[in-house]
N, C-alpha and C positions, 0 to 999 in steps of 0.2 A: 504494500500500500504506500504510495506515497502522496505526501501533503505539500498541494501547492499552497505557495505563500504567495501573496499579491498586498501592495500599500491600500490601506484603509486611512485616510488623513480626517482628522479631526475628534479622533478617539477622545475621551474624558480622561483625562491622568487620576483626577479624583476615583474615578469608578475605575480605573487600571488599578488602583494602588491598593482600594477594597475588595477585586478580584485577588488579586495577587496573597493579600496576608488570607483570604477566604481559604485559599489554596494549602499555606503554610500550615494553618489552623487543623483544615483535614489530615493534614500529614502527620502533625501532632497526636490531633485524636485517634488516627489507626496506628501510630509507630509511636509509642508512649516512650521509648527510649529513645526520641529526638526530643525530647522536654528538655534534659540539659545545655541542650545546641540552643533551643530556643529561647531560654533563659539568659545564658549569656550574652547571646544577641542583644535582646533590649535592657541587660545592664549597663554592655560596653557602649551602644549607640544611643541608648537614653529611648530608645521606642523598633519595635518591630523593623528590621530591613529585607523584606523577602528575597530580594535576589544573593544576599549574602548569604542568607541562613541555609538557601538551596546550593551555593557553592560548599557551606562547608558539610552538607550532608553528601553532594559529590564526592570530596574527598575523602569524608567516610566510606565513603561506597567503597569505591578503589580498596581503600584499607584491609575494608571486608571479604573483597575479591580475593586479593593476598593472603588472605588466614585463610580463605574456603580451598586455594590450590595448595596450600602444603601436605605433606603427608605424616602424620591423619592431620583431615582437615576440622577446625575447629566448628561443630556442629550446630552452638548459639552463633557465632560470627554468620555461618554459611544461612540458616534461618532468618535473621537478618539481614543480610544481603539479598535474600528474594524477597521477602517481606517489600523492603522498600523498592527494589526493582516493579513489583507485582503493583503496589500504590502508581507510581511513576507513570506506568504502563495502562492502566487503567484511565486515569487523568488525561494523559498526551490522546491516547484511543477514541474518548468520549469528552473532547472536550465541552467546555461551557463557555469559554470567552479567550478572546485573541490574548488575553494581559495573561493568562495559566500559562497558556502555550508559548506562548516568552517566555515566563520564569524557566518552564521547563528545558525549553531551547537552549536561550542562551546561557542560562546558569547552572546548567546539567549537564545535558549531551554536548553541547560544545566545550566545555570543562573537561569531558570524558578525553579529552584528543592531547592529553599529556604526555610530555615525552617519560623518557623512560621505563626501567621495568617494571615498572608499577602499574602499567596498563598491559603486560605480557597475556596473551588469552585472553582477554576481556572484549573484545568483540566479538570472537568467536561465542564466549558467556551468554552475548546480550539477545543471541537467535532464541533465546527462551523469550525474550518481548520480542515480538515481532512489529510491532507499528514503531517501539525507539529504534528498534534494528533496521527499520527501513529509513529512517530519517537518517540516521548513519552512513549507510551505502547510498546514498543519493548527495547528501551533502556534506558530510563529516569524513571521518578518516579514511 
């Protein structure tokens, strides 16, 4: 499947930014172990930053990817790792509004395109989501 993107001009930033933590908020409520990401977020910045909060869950991601390929793989890490994959996947899939599918783009899938080994096997990983894995081979790595 892939997602054209075309400019929509005159979008509401107000209602982008209430989409956007809308987004953050779901991800909290099914991944309870992103509370202390999100926590610290609006200590450090003084108020919610969703495209931060969705890079540093990126980088968790990765992290988790790394603990699920060793051997043995750590089986809360790897749980985790699709947990938030499956959230991710589901949102990008069924979207609700252009401002989700931003956070998701730019402060996910295009974060995923990191150098080094830390992204070893991880797009081969991502053909279990299939709609981020097309956005991938169409415009990502």
């Amino acid at each position: 499947m892939s997602r054209e993107w075309t400019f929509r001009p005159a979008r509401d930033p107000g209602r982008d930014r209430a989409e956007s933590i809308e987004l953050v908020e779901q991800l909290v409520a099914a991944i309870p172990e992103v509370r202390p990401l999100f926590d610290d977020n609006v200590r450090i910045y003084g108020e919610l930053l969703p495209s931060l909060l969705v890079s540093d869950v990126d980088r968790w991601f990765v992290d988790l990817h790394r603990e699920c390929a060793v051997d043995p793989p750590s089986e809360s890490s790897c749980a985790l790792f699709h947990r938030i994959g499956d959230f991710l996947e589901d949102n990008y899939r069924d979207l609700t509004s252009d401002a989700m599918g931003d956070v998701i783009v730019t402060c996910f899938l295009e974060e995923l395109q990191g150098p080094g080994d830390n992204h070893a096997g991880l797009k081969e990983t991502m053909a279990r989501w299939p709609t981020l894995k097309a956005w991938i081979d169409q415009y990502g790595w």
